[in-house]
N, C-alpha and C positions, 0 to 999 in steps of 0.2 A: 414485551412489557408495554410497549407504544400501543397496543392493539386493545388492551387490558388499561388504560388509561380513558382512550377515545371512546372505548365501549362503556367505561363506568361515567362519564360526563354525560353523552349522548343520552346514559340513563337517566339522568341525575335532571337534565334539563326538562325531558319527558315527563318526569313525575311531576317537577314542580309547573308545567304546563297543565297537564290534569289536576292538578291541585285546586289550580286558578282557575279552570274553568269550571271545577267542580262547587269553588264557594260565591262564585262571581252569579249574580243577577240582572238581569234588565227591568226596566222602568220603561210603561209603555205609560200613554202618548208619546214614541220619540219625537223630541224636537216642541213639542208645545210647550206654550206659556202657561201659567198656571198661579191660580191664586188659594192660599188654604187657610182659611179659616178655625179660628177654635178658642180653647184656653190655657191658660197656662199659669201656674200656679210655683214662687220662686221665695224661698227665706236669703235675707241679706243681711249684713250690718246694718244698712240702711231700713230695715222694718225687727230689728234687735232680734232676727231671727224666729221672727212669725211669720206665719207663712201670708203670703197678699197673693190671691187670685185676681185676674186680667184678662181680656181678649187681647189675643192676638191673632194678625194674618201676615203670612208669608207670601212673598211671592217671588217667580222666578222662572225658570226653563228648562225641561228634562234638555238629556245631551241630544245628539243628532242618532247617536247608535244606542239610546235608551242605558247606557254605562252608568250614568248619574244623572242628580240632580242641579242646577245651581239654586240656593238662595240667594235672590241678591236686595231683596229687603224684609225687614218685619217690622210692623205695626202696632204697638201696642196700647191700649185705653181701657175704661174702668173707672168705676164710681170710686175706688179709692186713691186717693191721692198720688200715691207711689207711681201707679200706673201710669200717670201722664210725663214722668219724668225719665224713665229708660233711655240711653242712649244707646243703638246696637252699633259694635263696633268689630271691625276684622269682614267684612261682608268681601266679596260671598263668601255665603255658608256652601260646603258642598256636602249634599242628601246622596248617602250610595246602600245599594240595597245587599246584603252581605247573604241573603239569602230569601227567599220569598215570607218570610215571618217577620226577618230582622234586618235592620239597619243600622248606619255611623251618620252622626250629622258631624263634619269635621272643621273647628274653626271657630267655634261659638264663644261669641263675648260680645259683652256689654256693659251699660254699670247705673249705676240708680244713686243720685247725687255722688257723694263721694267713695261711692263701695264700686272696686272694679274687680268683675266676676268674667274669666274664663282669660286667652282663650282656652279650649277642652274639646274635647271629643265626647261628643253626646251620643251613646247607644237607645235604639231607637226599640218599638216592635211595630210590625206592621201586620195589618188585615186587609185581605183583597175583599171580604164580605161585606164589612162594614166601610171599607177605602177612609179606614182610621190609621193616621201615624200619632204613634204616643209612646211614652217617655215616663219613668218616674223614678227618684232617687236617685239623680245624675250628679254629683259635685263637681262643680267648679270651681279654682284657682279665687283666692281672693274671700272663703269661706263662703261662697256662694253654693247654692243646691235646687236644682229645678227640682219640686217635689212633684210635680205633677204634670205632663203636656199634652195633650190633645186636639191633635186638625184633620180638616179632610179635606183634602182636595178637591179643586175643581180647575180642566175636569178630571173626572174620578182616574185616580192612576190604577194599573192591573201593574203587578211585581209578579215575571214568572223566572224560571229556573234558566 
């Protein structure tokens, strides 16, 4: 029975190893810094839930074994108002690629005068073609909703298997 126990763990470990190796991605440049440019497009309380487009840039460091990414700031401005007042809070963000398509940004928040949005877990998609990370109809804690996100890295990140 001892034999029939240690054989079904032994199992049981192995799969969930191939599991993970099988959903897991790397993110090349390992180790470089990186700054990503783009927009991003968010409804709040604070804009009675209209949506306000912005620039933002991120910036930050893939890992040393390309595992992940960190953000550890973002930038945001724009002619409209709103834009100049974000406060991003919970940093780092951590960028992980769940597969060469798609990613988690995990940890996101922030808050625009008195409306506080997230933290949350932002699912991502990614293109190695275009070295576009983008995002839309993500909800956030707080009634918050990126409706829209779009950056590219620089430099250009490659997501393989």
């Amino acid at each position: 029975m001892k034999a029939v126990q240690t054989f079904v763990s032994a199992t049981a470990l192995v799969l969930c190893a191939a599991a993970s190796a099988v959903s897991a991605a790397t993110i090349a440049p390992a180790g470089a810094s990186f700054t990503a440019p783009g927009t991003i497009t968010v409804r709040s309380p604070a804009s009675l839930q209209q949506p306000v487009t912005c620039n933002i840039t991120f910036t930050g460091k893939v890992a040393a074994n390309g595992s992940s990414a960190s953000i550890t700031s973002a930038t945001v401005s724009g002619s409209n108002s709103l834009c100049k007042v974000p406060q991003m809070k919970n940093l780092p963000w951590t960028l992980t690629a769940t597969s060469v398509t798609t990613g988690t940004v995990t940890g996101v928040a922030f808050s625009i005068l008195s409306s506080n949005c997230g933290p949350g877990t932002v699912s991502a998609a990614w293109s190695n073609a275009t070295n576009t990370l983008s995002a839309a109809n993500q909800a956030l804690s707080g009634n918050c909703t990126i409706t829209n996100l779009s950056v590219k890295p620089s430099p250009a990140f490659t997501v393989s298997p």
